[in-house]
C-alpha distance (Angstrom), angle and dihedral (degrees) to the residues before:
residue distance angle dihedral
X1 . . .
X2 3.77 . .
X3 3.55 135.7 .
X4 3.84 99.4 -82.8
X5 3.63 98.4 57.4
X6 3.74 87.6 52.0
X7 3.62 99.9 42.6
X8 4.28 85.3 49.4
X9 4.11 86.8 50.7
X10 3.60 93.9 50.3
X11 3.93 88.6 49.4
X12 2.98 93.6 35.8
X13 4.63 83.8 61.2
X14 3.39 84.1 38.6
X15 3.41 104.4 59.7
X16 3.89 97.2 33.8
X17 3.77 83.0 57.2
X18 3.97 95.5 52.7
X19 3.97 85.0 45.0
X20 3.73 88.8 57.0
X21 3.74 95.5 47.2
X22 3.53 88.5 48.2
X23 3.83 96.4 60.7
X24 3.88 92.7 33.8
X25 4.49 80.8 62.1
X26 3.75 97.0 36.5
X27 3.16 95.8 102.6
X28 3.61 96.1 70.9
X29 3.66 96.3 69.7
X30 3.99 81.5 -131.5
X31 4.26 117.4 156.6
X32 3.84 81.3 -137.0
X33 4.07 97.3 63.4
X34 3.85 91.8 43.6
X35 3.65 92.4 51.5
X36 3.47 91.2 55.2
X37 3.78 96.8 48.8
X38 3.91 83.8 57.8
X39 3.75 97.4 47.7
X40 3.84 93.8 42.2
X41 4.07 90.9 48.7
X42 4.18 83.1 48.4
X43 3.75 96.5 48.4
X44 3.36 94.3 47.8
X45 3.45 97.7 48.7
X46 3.56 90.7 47.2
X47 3.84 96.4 48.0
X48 3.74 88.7 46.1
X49 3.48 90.8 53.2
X50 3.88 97.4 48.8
X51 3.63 88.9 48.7
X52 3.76 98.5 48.9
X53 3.86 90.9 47.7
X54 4.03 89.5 41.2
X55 3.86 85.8 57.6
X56 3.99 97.1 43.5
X57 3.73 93.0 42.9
X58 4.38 88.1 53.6
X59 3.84 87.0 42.8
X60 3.72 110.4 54.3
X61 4.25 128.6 58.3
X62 3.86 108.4 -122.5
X63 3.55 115.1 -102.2
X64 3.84 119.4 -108.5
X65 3.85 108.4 -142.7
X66 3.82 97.9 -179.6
X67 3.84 92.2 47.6
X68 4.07 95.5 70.9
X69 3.90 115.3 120.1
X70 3.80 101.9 -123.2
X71 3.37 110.9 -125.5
X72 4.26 121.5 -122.1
């Protein structure tokens, strides 16, 4: 595991937690909960993103483009 896919989980937490305090306070019509619900939904995105694309870049062999066979 390397840094990225940690650093997108602990967004990831992060920003769920925001989004949860967000709708918990929504009620209150305050610019402070809605804020919130827009960071959490951006860090989470964002951390679920880097940790997604963390995971697929340790999984996969890089792809050779100059060592094709060309074809007759």
């Amino acid at each position: 595991m390397t840094g990225f896919v940690l650093l997108g989980a602990a967004a990831l937490l992060i920003g769920l937690g925001l989004l949860v305090m967000g709708i918990r306070g929504h009620q209150a019509q305050q610019p402070k909960h809605t804020a919130m619900l827009i960071g959490g939904m951006m860090l989470t995105a964002f951390g679920l993103v880097l940790a997604g694309f963390a995971i697929a870049y340790q999984t996969t062999t890089p792809l050779a483009y100059n060592a094709a066979v060309p074809t007759p």
